[in-house]
C-alpha positions in Angstrom: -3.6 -17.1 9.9 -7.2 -17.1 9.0 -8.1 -17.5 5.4 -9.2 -14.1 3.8 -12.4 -13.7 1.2 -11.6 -13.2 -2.4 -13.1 -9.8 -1.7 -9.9 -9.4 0.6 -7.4 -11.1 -1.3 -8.7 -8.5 -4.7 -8.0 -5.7 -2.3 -4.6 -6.8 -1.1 -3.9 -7.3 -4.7 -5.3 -4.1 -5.7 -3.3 -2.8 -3.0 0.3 -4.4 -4.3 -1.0 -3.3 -8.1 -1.0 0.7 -7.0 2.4 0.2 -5.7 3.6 -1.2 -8.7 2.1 1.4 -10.6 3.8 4.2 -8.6 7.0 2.6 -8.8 6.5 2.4 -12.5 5.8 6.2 -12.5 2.5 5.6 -13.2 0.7 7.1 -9.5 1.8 9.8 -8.2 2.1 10.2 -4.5 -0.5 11.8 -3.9 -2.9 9.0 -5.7 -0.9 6.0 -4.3 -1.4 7.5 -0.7 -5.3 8.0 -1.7 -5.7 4.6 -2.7 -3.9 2.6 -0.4 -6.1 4.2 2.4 -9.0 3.7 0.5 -8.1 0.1 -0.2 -7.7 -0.2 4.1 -11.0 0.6 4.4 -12.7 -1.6 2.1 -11.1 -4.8 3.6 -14.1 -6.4 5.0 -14.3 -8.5 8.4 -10.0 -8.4 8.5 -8.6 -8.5 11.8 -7.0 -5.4 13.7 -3.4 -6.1 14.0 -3.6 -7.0 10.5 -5.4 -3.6 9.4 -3.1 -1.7 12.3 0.3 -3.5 10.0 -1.1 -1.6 6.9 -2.1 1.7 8.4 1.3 1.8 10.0 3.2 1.4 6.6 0.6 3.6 4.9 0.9 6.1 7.6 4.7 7.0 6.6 3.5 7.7 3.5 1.0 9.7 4.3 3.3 11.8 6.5 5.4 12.2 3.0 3.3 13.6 1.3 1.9 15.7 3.9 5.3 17.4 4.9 6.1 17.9 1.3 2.5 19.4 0.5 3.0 21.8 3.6 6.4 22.7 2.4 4.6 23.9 -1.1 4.8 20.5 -2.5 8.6 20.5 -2.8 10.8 17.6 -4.6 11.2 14.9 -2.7 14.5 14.5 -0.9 17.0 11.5 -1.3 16.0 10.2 2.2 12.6 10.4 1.8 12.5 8.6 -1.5 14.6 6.1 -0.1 12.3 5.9 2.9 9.3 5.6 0.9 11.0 3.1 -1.1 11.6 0.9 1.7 8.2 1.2 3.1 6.8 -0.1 -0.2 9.0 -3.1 -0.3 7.8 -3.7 3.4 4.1 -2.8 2.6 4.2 -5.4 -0.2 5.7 -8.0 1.4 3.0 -8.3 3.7 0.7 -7.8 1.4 2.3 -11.2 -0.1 2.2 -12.7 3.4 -1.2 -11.6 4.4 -2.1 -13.5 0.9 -0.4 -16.7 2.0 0.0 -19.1 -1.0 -1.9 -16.7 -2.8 0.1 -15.8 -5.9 -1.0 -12.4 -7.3 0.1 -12.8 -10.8 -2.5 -15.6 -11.2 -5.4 -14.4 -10.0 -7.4 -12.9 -13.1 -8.5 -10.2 -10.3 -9.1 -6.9 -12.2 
């Protein structure tokens, strides 16, 4: 695995900060699904599969919120927070391995 820039590694961590924020129920959906894709696009010079990884974990998401926002931004259902659940676990686990020895809690990154 190559070694990513600290502009990278702030984004992945960045990235692993607004799920821990929505889980703490402090993002909605809506903004957690905003910033992860916006956090995609900023990763500079990061190869395809890896970016292709993220989009597909951020694209379940997406379709989330999407269905519940066509359906008059209903409650979410018991599947679909379990699913969403599940896809941030996954999603920040490889954040963690994209990271390598990197260890999030110590980086100062803001």
């Amino acid at each position: 695995m190559a070694i990513l820039s600290e502009y990278n590694l702030r984004q992945l961590d960045r990235l692993v900060k607004c799920i821990n924020s929505f889980e703490e129920g402090n993002l909605s959906l809506s903004s957690l699904v905003s910033n992860i894709e916006g956090l995609i696009g900023a990763l500079e010079n990061f190869s395809l599969s890896q970016r292709n990884e993220l989009i597909r974990k951020w694209g379940v998401l997406d379709e989330i919120f999407a269905v519940c926002l066509d359906e008059n931004n209903r409650p979410l259902s018991t599947e679909e927070r379990n699913l969403i659940n599940r896809t941030l676990y996954e999603l920040r686990e490889l954040c963690f391995s994209l990271m390598g020895n990197h260890d999030p809690d110590k980086t100062g990154f803001t």
